[in-house]
N, C-alpha and C positions, 0 to 999 in steps of 0.2 A: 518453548516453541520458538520464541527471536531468534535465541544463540543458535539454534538449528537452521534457520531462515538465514541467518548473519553469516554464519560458517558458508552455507551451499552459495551465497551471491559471492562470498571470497573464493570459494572454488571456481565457481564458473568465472573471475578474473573481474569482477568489476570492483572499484572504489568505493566503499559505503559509506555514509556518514551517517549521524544523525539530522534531521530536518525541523526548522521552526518556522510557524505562519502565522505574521501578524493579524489581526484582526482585530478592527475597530466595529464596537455595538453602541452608535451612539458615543454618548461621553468616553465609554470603558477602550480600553485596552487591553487585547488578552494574546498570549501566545498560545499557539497550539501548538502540540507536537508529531513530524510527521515519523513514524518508526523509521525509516531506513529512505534515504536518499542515494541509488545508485546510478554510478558516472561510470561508462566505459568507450572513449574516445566520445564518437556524437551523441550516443544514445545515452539517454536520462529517463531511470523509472523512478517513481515515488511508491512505498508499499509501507502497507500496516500491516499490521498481524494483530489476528482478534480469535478467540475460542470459537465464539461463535457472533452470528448478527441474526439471529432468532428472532429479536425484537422491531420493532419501529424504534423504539429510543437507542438499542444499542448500535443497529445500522450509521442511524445519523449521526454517533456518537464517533465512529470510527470515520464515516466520510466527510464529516468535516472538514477536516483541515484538509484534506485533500481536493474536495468543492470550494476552498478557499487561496489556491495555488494558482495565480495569474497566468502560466504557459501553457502550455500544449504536451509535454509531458505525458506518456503513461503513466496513470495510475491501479492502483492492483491493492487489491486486501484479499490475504490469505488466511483462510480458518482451517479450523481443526476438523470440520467436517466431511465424511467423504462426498463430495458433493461434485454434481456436472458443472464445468464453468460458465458460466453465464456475463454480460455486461450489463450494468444498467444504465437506466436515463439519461443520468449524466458520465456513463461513458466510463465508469469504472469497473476494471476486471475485476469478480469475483472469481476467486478458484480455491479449492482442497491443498491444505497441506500435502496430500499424497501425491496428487497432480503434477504441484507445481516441484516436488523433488524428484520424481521418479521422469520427468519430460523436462531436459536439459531448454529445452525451446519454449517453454512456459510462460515466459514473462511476453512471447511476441504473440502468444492467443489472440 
């Protein structure tokens, strides 16, 4: 499901990278990783890709690193589920794989 999500942000023209977010717990030091870092002139989204976030633990798991990204930035996790988009709390797009290929305007939800 990435290489799908990676290919379609190539098509629709943006720069992708991978993304990394420091995070200090205390003494530790840990890198997270953010799936895909897209750059197309001003606009910057940050997106995971996850099967699913069914769980409390798997949710947190996926929005971490993105609850730990000091800008302002869109953020967005896409699942495998057909599901209605919604936002949460802290302001990150949830959407359906379907969604987000089949609505070229997806990422601006």
């Amino acid at each position: 499901m990435e290489n799908i999500i990676y290919n379609e942000l190539l098509i629709r023209g943006y720069n992708v990278d991978v993304g990394v977010v420091d995070v200090r717990e205390g003494n530790l030091h840990k890198q997270l990783e953010v799936d895909f870092v897209c750059n197309q002139g001003n606009k910057r989204y940050y997106v995971q890709v996850a099967l699913n976030i069914d769980t409390r633990e798997k949710n947190l798991q996926e929005s971490r690193p993105l609850n730990n990204i000091g800008d302002n930035f869109k953020k967005i996790i896409v699942v495998k589920d057909n599901i209605k988009h919604w936002i949460t709390e802290d302001g990150i797009l949830i959407i359906g794989v379907q969604e987000f290929l089949l609505d070229k305007n997806s990422l601006d939800l």
